[in-house]
PDB file as gemmi writes it, atoms N, CA and C in Angstrom:
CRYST1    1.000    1.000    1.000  90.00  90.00  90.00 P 1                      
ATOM      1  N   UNK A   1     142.969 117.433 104.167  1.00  0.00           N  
ATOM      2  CA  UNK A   1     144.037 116.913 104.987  1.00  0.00           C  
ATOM      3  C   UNK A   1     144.708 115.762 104.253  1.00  0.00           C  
ATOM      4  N   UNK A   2     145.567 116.090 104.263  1.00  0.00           N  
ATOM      5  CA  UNK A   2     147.145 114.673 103.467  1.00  0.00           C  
ATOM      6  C   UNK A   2     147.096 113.384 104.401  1.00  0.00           C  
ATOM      7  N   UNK A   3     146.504 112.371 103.624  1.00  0.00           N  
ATOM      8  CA  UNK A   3     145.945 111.259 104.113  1.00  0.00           C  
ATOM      9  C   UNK A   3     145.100 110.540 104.832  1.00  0.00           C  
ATOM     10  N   UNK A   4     143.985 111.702 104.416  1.00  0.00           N  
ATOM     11  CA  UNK A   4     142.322 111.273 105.263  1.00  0.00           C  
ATOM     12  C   UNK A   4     141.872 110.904 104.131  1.00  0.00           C  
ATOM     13  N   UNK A   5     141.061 110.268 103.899  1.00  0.00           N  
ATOM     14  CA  UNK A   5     139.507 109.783 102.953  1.00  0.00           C  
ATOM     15  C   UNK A   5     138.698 109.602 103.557  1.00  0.00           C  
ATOM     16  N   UNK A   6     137.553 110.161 102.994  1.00  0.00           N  
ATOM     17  CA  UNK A   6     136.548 109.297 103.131  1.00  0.00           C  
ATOM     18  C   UNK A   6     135.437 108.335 102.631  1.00  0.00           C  
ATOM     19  N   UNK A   7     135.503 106.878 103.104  1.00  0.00           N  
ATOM     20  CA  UNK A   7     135.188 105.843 102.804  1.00  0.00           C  
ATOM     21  C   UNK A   7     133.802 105.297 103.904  1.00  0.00           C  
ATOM     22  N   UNK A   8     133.760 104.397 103.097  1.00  0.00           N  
ATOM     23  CA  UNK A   8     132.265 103.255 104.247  1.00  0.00           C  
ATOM     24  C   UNK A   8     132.425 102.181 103.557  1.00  0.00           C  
ATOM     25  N   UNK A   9     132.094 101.253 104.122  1.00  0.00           N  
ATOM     26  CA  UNK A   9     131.507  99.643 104.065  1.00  0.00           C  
ATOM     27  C   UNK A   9     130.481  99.749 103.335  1.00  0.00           C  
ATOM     28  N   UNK A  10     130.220  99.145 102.083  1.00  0.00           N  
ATOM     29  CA  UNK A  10     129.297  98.680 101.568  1.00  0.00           C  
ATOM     30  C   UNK A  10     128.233  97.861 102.191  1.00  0.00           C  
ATOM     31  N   UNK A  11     127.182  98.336 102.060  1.00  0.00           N  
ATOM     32  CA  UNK A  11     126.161  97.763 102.862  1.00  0.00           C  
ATOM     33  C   UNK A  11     124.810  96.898 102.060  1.00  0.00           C  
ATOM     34  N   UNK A  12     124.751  95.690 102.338  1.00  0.00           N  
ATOM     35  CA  UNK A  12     123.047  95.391 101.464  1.00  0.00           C  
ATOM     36  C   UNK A  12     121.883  94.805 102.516  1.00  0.00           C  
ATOM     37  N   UNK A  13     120.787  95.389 102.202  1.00  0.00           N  
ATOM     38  CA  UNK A  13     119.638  94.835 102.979  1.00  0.00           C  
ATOM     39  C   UNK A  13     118.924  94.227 102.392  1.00  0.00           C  
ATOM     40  N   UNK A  14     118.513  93.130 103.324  1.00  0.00           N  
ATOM     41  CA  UNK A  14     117.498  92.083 103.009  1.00  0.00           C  
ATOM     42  C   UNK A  14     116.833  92.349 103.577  1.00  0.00           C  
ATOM     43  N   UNK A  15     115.574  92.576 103.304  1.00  0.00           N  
ATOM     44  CA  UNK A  15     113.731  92.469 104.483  1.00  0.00           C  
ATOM     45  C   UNK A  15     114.272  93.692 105.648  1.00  0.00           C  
ATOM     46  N   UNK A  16     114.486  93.211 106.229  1.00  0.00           N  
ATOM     47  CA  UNK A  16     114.491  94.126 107.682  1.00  0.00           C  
ATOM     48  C   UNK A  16     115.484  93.854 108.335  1.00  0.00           C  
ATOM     49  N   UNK A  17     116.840  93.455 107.419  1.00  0.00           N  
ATOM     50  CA  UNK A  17     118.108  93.124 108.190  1.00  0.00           C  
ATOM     51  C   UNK A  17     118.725  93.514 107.706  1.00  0.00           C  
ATOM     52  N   UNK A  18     120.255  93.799 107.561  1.00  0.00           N  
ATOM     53  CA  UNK A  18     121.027  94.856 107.098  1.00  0.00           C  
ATOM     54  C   UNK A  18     122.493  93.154 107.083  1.00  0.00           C  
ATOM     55  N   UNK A  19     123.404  93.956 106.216  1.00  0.00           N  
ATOM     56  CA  UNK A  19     124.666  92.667 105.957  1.00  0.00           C  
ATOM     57  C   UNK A  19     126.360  94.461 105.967  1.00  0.00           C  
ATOM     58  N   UNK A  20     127.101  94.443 106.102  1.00  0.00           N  
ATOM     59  CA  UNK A  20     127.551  94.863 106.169  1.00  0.00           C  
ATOM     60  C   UNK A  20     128.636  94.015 105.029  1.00  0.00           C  
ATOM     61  N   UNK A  21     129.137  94.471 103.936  1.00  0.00           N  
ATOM     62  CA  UNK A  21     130.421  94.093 103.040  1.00  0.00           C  
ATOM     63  C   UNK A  21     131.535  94.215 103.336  1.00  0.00           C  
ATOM     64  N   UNK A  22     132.873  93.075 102.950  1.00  0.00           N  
ATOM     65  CA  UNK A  22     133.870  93.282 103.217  1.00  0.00           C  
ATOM     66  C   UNK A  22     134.476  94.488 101.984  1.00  0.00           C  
ATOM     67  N   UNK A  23     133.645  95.221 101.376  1.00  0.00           N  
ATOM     68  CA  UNK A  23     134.198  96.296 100.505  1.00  0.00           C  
ATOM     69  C   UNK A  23     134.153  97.703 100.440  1.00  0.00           C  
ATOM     70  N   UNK A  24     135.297  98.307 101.035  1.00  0.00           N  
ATOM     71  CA  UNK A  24     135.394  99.024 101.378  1.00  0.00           C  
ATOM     72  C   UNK A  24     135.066 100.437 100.018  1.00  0.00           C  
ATOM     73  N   UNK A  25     134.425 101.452 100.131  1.00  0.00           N  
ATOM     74  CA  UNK A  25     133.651 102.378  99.033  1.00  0.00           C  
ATOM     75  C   UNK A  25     134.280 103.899  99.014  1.00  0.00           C  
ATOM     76  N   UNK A  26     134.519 104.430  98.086  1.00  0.00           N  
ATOM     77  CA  UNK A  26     134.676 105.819  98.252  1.00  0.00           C  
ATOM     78  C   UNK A  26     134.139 106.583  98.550  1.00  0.00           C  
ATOM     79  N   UNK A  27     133.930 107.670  99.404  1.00  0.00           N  
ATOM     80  CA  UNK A  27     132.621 108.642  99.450  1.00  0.00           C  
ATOM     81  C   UNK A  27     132.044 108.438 100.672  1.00  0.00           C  
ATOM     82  N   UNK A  28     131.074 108.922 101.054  1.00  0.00           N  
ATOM     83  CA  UNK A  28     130.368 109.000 102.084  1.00  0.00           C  
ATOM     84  C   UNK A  28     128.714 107.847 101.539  1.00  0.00           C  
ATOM     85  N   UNK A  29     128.677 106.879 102.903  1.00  0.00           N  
ATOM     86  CA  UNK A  29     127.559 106.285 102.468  1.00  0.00           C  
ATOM     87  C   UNK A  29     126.084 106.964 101.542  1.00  0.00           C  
ATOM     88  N   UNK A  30     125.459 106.229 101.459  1.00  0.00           N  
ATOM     89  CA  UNK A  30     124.060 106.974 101.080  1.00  0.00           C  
ATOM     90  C   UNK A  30     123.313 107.117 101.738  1.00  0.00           C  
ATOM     91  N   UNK A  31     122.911 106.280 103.060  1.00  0.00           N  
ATOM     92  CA  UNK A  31     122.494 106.770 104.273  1.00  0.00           C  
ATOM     93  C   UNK A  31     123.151 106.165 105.760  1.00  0.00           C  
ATOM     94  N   UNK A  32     122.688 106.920 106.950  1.00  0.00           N  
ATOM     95  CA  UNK A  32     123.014 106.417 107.922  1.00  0.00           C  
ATOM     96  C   UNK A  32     122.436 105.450 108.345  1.00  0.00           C  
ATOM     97  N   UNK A  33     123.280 104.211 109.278  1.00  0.00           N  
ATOM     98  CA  UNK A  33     122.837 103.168 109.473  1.00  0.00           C  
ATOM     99  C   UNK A  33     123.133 102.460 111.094  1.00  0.00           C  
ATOM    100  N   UNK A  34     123.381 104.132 111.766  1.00  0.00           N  
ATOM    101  CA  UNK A  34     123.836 104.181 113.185  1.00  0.00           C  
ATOM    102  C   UNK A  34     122.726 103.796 114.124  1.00  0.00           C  
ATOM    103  N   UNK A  35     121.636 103.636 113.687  1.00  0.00           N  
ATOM    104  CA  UNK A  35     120.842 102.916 114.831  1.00  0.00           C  
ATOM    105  C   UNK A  35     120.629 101.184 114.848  1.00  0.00           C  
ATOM    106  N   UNK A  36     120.667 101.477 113.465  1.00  0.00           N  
ATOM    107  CA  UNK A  36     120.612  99.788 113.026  1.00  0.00           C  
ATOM    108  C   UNK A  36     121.950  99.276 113.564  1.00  0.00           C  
ATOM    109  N   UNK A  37     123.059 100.010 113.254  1.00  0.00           N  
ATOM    110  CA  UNK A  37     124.447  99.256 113.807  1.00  0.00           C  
ATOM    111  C   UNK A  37     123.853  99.265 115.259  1.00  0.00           C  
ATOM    112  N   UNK A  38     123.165  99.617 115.972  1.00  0.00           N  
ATOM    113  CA  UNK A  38     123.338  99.961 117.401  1.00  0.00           C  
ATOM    114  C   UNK A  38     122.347  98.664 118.032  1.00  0.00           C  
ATOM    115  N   UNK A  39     121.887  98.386 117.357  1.00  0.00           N  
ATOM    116  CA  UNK A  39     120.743  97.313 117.232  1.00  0.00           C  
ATOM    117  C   UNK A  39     121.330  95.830 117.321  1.00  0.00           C  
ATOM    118  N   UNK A  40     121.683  96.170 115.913  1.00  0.00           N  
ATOM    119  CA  UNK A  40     123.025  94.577 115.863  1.00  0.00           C  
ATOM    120  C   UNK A  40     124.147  94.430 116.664  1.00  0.00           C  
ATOM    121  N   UNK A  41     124.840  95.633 117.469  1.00  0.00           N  
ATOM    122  CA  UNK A  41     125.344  95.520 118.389  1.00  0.00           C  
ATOM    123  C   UNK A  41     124.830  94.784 119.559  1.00  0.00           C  
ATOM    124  N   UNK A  42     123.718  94.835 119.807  1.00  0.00           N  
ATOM    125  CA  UNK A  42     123.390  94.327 121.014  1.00  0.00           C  
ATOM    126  C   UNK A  42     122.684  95.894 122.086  1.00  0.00           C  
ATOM    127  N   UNK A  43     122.619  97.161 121.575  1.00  0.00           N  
ATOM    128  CA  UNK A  43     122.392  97.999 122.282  1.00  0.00           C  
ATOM    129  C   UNK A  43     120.992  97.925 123.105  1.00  0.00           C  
ATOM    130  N   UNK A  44     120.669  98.122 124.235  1.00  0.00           N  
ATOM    131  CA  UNK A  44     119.294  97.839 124.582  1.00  0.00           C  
ATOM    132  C   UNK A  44     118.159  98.518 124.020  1.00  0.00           C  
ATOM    133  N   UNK A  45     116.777  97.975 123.430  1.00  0.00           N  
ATOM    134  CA  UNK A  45     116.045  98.790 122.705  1.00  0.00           C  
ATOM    135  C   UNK A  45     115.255  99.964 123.410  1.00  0.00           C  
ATOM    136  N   UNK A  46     115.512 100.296 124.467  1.00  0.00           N  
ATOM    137  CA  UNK A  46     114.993 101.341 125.247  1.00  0.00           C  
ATOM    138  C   UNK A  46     115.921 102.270 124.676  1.00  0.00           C  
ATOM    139  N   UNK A  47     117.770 102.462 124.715  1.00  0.00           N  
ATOM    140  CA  UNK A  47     118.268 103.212 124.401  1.00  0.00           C  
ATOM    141  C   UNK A  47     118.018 103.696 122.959  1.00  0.00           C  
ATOM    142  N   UNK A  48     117.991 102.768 121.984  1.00  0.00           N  
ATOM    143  CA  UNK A  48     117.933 102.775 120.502  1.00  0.00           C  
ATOM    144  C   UNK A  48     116.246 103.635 120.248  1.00  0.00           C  
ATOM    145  N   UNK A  49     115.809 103.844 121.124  1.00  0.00           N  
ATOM    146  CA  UNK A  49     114.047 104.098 121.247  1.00  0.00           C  
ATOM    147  C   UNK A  49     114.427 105.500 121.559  1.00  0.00           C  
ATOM    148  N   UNK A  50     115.008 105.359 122.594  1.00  0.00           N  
ATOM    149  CA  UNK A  50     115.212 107.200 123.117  1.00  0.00           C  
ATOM    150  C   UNK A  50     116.313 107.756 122.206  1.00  0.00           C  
ATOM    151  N   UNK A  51     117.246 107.428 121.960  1.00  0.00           N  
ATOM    152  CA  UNK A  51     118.336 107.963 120.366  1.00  0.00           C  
ATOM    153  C   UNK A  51     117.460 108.538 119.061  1.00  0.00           C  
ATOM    154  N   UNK A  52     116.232 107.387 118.771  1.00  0.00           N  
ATOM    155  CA  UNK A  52     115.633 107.863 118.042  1.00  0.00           C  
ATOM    156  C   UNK A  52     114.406 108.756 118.255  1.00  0.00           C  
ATOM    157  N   UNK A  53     114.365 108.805 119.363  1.00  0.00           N  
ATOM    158  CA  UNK A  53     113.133 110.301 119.821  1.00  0.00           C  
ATOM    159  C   UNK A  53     114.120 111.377 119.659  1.00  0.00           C  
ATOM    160  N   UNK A  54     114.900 111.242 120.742  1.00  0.00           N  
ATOM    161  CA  UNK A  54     116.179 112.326 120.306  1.00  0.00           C  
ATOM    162  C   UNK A  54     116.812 112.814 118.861  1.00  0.00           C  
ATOM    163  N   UNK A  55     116.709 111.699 117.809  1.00  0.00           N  
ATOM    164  CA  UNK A  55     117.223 112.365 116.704  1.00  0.00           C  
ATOM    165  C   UNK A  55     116.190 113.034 116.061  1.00  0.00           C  
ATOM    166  N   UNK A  56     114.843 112.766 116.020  1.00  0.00           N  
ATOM    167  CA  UNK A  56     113.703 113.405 115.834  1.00  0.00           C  
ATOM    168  C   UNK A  56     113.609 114.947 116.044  1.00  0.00           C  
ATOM    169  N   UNK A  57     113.700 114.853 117.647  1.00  0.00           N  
ATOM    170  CA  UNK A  57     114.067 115.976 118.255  1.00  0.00           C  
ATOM    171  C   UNK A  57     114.938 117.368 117.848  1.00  0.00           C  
ATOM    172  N   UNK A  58     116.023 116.390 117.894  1.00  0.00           N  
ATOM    173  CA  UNK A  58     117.036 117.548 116.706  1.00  0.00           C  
ATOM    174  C   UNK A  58     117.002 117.957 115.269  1.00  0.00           C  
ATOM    175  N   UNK A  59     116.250 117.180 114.918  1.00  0.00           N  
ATOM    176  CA  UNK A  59     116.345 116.824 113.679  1.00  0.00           C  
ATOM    177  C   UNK A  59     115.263 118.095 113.336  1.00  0.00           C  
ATOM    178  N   UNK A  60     113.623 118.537 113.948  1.00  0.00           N  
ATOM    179  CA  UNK A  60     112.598 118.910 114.311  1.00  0.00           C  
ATOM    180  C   UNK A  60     113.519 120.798 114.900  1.00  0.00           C  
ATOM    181  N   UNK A  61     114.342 120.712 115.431  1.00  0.00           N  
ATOM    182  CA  UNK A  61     114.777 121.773 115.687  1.00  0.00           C  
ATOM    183  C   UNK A  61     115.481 122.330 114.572  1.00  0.00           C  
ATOM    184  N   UNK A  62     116.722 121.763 114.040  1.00  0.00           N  
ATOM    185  CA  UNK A  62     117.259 122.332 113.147  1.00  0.00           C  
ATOM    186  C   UNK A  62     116.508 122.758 111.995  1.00  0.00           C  
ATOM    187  N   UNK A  63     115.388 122.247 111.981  1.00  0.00           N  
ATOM    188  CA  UNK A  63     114.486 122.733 110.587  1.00  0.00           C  
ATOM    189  C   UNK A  63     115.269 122.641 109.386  1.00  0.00           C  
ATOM    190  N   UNK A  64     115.907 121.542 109.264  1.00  0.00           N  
ATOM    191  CA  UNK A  64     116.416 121.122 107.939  1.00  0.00           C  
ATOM    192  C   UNK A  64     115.522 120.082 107.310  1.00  0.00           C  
ATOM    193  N   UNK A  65     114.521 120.407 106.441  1.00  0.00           N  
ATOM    194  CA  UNK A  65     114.229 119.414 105.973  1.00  0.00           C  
ATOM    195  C   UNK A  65     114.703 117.949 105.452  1.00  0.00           C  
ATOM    196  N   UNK A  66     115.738 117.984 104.924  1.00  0.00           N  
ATOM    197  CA  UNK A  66     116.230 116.944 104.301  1.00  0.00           C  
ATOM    198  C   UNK A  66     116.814 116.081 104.981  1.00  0.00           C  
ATOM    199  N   UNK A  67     117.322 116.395 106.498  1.00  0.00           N  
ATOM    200  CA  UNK A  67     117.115 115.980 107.337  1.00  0.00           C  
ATOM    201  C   UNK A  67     116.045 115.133 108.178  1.00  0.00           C  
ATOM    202  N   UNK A  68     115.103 115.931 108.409  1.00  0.00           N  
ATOM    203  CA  UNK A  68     113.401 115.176 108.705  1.00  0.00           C  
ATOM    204  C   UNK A  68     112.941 114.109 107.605  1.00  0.00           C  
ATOM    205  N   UNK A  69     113.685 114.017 106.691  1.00  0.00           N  
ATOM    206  CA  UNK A  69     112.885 112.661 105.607  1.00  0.00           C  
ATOM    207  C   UNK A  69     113.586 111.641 105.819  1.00  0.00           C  
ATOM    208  N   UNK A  70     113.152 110.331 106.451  1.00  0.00           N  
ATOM    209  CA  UNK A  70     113.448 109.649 107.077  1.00  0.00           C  
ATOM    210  C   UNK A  70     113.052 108.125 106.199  1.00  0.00           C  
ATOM    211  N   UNK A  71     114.229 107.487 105.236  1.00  0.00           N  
ATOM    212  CA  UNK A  71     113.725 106.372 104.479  1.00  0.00           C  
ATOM    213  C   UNK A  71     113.428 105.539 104.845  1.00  0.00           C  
ATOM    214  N   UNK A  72     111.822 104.663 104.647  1.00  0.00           N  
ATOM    215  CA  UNK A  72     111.353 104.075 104.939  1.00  0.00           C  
ATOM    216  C   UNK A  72     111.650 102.497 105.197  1.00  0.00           C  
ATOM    217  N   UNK A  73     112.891 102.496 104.481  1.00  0.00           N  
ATOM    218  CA  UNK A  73     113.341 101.211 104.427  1.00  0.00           C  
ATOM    219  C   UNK A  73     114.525 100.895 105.941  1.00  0.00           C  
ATOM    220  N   UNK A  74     115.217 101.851 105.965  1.00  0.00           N  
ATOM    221  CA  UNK A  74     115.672 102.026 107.236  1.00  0.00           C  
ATOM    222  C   UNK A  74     114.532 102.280 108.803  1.00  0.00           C  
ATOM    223  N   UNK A  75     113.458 102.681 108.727  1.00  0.00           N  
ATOM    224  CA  UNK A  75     112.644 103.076 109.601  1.00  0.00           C  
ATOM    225  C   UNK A  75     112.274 101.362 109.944  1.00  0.00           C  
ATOM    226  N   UNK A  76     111.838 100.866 109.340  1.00  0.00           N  
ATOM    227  CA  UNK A  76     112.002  99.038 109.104  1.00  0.00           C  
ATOM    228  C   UNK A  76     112.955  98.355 109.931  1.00  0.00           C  
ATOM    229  N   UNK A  77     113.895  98.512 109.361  1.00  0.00           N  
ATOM    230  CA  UNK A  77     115.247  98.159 109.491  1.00  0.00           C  
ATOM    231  C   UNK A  77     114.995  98.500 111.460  1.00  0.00           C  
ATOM    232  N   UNK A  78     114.724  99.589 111.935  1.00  0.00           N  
ATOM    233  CA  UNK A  78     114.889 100.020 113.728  1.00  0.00           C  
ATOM    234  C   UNK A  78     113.245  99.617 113.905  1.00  0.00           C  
ATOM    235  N   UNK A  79     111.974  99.215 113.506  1.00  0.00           N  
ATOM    236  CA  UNK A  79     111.004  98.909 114.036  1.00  0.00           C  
ATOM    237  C   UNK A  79     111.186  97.329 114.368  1.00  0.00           C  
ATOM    238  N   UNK A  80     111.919  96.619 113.231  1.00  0.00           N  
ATOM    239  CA  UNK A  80     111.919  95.180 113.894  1.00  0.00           C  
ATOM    240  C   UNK A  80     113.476  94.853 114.588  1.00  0.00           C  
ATOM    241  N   UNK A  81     114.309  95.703 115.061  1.00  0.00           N  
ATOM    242  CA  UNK A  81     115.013  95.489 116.209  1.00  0.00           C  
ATOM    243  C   UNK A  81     114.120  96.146 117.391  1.00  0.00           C  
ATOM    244  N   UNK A  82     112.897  96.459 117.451  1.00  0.00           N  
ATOM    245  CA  UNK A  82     112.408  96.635 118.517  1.00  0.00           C  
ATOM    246  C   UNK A  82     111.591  95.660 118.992  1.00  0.00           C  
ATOM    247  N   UNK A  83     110.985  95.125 118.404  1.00  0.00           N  
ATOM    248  CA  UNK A  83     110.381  93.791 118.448  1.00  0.00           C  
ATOM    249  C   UNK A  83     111.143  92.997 118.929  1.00  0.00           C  
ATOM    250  N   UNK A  84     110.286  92.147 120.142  1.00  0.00           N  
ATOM    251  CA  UNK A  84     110.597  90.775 121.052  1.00  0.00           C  
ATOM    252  C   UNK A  84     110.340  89.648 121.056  1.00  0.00           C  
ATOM    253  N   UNK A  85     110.952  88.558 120.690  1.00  0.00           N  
ATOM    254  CA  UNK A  85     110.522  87.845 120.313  1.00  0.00           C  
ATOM    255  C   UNK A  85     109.666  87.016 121.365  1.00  0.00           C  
ATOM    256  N   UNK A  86     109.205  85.798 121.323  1.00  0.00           N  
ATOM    257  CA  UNK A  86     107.991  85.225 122.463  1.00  0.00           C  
ATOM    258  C   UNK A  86     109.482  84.555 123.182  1.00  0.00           C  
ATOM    259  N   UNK A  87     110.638  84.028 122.244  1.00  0.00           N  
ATOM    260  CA  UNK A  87     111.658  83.406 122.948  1.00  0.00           C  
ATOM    261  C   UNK A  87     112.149  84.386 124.322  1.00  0.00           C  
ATOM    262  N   UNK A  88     112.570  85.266 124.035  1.00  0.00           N  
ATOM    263  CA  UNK A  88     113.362  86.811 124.446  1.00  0.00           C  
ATOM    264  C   UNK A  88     112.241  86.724 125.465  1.00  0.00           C  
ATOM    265  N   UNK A  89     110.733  87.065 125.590  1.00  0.00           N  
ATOM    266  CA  UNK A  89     110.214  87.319 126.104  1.00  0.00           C  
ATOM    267  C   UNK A  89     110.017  86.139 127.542  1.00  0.00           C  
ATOM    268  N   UNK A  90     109.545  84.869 127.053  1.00  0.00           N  
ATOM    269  CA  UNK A  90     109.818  83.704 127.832  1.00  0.00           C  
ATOM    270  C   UNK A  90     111.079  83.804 128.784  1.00  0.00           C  
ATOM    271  N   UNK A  91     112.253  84.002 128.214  1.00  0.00           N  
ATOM    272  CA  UNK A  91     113.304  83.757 128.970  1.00  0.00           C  
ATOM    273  C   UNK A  91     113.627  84.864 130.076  1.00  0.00           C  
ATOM    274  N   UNK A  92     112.868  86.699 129.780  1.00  0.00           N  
ATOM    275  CA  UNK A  92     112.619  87.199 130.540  1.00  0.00           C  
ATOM    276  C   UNK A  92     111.914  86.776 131.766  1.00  0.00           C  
ATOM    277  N   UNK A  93     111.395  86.395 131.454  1.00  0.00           N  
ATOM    278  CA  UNK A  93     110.559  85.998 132.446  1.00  0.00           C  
ATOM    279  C   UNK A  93     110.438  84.749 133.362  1.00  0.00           C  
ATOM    280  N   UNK A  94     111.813  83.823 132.767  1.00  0.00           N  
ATOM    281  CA  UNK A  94     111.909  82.623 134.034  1.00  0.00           C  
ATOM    282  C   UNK A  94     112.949  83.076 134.611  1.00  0.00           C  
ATOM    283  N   UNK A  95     113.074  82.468 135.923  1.00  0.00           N  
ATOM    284  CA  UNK A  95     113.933  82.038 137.196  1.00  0.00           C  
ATOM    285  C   UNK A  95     114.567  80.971 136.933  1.00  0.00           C  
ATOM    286  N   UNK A  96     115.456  80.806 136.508  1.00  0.00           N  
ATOM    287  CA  UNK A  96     116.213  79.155 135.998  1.00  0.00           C  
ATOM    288  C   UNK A  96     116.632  78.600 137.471  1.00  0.00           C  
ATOM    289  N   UNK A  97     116.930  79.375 138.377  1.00  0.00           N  
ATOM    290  CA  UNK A  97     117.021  78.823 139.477  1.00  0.00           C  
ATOM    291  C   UNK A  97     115.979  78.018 140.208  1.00  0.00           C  
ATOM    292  N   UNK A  98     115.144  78.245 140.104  1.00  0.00           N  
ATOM    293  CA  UNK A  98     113.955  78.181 140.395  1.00  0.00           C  
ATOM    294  C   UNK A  98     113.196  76.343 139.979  1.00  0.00           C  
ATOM    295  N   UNK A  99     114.217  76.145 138.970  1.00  0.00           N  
ATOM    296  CA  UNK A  99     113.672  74.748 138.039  1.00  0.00           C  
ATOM    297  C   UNK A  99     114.487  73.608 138.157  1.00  0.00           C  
ATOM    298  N   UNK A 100     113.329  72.608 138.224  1.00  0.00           N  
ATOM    299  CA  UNK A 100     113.964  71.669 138.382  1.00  0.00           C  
ATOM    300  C   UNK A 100     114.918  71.104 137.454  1.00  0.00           C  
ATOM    301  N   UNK A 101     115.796  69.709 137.265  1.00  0.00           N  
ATOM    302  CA  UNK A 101     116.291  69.693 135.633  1.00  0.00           C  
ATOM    303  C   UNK A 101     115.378  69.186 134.733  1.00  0.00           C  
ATOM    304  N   UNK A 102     114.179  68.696 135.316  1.00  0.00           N  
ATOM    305  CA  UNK A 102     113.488  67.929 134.081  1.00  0.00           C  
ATOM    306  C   UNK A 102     112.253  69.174 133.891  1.00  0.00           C  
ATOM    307  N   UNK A 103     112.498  70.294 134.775  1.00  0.00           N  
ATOM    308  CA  UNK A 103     111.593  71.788 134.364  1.00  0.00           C  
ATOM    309  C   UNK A 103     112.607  72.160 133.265  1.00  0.00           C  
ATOM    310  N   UNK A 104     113.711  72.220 133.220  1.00  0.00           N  
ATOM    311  CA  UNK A 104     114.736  73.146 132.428  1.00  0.00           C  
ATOM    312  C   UNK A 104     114.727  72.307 131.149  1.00  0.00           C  
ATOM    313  N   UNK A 105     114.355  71.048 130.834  1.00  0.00           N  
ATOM    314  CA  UNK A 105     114.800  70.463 129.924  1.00  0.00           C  
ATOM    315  C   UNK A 105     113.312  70.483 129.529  1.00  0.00           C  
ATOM    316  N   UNK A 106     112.071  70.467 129.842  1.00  0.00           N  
ATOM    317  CA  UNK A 106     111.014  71.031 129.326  1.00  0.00           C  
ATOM    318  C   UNK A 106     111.223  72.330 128.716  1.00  0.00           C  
ATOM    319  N   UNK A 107     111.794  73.374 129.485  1.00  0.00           N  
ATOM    320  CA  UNK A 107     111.660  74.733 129.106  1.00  0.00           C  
ATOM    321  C   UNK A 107     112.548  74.440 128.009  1.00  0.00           C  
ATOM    322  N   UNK A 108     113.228  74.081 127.749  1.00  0.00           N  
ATOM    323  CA  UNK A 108     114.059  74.291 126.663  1.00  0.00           C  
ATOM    324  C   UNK A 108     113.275  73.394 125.078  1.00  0.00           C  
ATOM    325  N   UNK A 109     112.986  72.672 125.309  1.00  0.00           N  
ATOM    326  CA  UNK A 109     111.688  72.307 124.378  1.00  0.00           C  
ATOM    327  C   UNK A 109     110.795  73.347 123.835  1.00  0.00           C  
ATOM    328  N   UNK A 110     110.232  73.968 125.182  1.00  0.00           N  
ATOM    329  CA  UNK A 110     109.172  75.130 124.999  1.00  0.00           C  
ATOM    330  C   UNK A 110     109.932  76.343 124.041  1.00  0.00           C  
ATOM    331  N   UNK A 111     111.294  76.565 124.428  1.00  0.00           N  
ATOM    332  CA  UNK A 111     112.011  77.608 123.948  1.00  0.00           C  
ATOM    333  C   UNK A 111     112.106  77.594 122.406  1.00  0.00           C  
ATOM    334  N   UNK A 112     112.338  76.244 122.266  1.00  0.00           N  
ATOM    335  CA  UNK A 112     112.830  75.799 120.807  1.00  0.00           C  
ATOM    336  C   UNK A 112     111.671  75.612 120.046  1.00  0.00           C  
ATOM    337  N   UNK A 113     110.513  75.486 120.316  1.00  0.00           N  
ATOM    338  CA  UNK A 113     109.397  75.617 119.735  1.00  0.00           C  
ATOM    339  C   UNK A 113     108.786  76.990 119.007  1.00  0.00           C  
ATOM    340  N   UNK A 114     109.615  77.937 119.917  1.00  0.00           N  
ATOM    341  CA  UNK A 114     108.776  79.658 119.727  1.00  0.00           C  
ATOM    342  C   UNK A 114     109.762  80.084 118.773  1.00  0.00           C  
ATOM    343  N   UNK A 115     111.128  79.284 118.292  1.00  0.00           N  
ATOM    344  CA  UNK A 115     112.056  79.891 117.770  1.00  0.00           C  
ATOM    345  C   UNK A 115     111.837  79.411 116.201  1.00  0.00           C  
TER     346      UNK A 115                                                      
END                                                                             
């Protein structure tokens, strides 16, 4: 088609985090990075959990191997957006209504401690 390409964002990972480049690449990436984007979006990790049972799923049906090999460095990349932190977890779990201001200004001590 007369004036499609296809291109991607250069991408580099550090540890278990991903950076997205302002440089735009010819070609089709080298791998997908649609759960991790879905992650850094903000998507909830229940959904990003069931996407990835589901791509399994399909993935397991189509019997494409090359498909089913799944790089380990990306598998990383969606195990520690599943992970909660004790902060995340704490804040689940208070009632801010509930507190007094010199409770809230404790909790926020407590918060900044786990971070």
């Amino acid at each position: 088609m007369e004036g499609v390409a296809n291109v991607h964002l250069d991408a580099v990972e550090h540890g278990d985090t991903i950076a997205f480049m302002h440089s735009v690449q010819d070609g089709a990436a080298s791998k997908s990075y649609g759960l991790a984007v879905a992650a850094l979006a903000g998507v909830p990790k229940d959904v990003i959990k069931r996407a990835r049972q589901k791509l399994r799923e399909l993935e397991s049906i189509s019997g494409n191997a090359a498909a089913s090999q799944v790089d380990g460095t990306q598998m990383s990349l969606l195990v520690a957006a599943e992970e909660t932190s004790p902060a995340v977890e704490a804040l689940e779990n208070l009632d801010p209504d509930s507190l007094s201001p010199r409770q809230a200004l404790e909790w926020i001590y407590r918060l900044k401690s786990l971070v």
